[in-house]
C-alpha positions in Angstrom: 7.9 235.1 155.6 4.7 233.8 154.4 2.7 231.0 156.5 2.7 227.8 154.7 -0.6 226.0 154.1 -1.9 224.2 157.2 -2.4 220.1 156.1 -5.8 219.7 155.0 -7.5 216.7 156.9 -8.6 213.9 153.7 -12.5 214.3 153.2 -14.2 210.6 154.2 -14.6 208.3 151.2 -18.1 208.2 149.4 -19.5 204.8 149.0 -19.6 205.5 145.6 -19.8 201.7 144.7 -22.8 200.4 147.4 -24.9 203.5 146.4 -24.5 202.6 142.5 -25.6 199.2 143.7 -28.7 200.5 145.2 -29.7 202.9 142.5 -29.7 199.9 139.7 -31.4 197.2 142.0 -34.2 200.3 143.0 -34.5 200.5 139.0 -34.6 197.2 138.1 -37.5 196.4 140.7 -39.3 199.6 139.7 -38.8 198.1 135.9 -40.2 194.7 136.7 -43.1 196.7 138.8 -44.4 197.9 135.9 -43.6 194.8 133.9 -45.8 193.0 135.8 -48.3 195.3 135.7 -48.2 194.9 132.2 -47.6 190.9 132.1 -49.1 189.2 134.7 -46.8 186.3 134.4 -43.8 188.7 134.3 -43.6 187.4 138.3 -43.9 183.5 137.5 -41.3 184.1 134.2 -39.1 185.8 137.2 -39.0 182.8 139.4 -38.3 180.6 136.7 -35.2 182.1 136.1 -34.6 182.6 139.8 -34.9 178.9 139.9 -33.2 177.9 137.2 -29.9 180.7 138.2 -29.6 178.3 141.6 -29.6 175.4 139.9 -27.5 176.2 137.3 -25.0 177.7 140.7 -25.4 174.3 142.2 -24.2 172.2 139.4 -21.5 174.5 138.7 -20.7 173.9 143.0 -20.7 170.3 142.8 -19.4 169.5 139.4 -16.9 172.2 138.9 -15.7 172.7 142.6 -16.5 169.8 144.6 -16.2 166.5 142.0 -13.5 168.2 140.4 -11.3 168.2 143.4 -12.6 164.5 144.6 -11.7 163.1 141.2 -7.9 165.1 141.6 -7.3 163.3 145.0 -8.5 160.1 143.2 -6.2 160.2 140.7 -3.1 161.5 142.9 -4.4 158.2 145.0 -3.9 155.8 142.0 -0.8 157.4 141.1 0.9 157.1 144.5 -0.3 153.7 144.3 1.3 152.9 141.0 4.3 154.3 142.0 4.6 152.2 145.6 3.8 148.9 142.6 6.5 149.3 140.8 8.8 150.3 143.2 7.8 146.8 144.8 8.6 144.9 141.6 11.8 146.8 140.8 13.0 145.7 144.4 12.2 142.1 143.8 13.5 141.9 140.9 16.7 143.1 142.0 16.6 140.9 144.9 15.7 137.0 143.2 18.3 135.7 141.4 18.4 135.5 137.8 16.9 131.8 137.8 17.3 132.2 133.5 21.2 131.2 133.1 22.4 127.0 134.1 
């Protein structure tokens, strides 16, 4: 009878995704190296943006994440309170009497 293959043990897992990472952040700094080389204000354009990316992040943060979820609370808030008001009048008007008839 012939021996069956033995089960093989699984080879580790490359970090195929981190070293891709790497490679394409090495390049881009070795591109803006010689970019700057070539422009000396490549460095101040490259700041500017910098600067501009983080504020751009923050006021998608506080408008679109923080605000947006105060003004949703608000508004639940008013409408809870609306509710309880009407509630109130539908109550007292069921409890007065109708004063309108003689």
């Amino acid at each position: 009878m012939p021996k069956l293959p033995q089960k093989r043990e699984p080879q580790p897992d490359v970090p195929t995704v981190p070293i891709a990472l790497l490679v394409t952040l090495m390049v881009s700094f070795a591109f803006f190296g010689l970019l700057a080389v070539i422009l000396p204000g490549a460095g101040m354009m490259a700041l500017t943006m910098f600067v501009l990316g983080v504020f751009f992040w923050l006021q998608y943060v506080i408008w679109g994440k923080w605000l947006f979820g105060l003004a949703v609370r608000m508004e639940h808030k008013a409408e809870a309170a609306e509710r309880q008001k009407e509630e109130r009048m539908a109550t007292n008007q069921h409890q007065s009497p109708n004063t309108d008839s003689p």
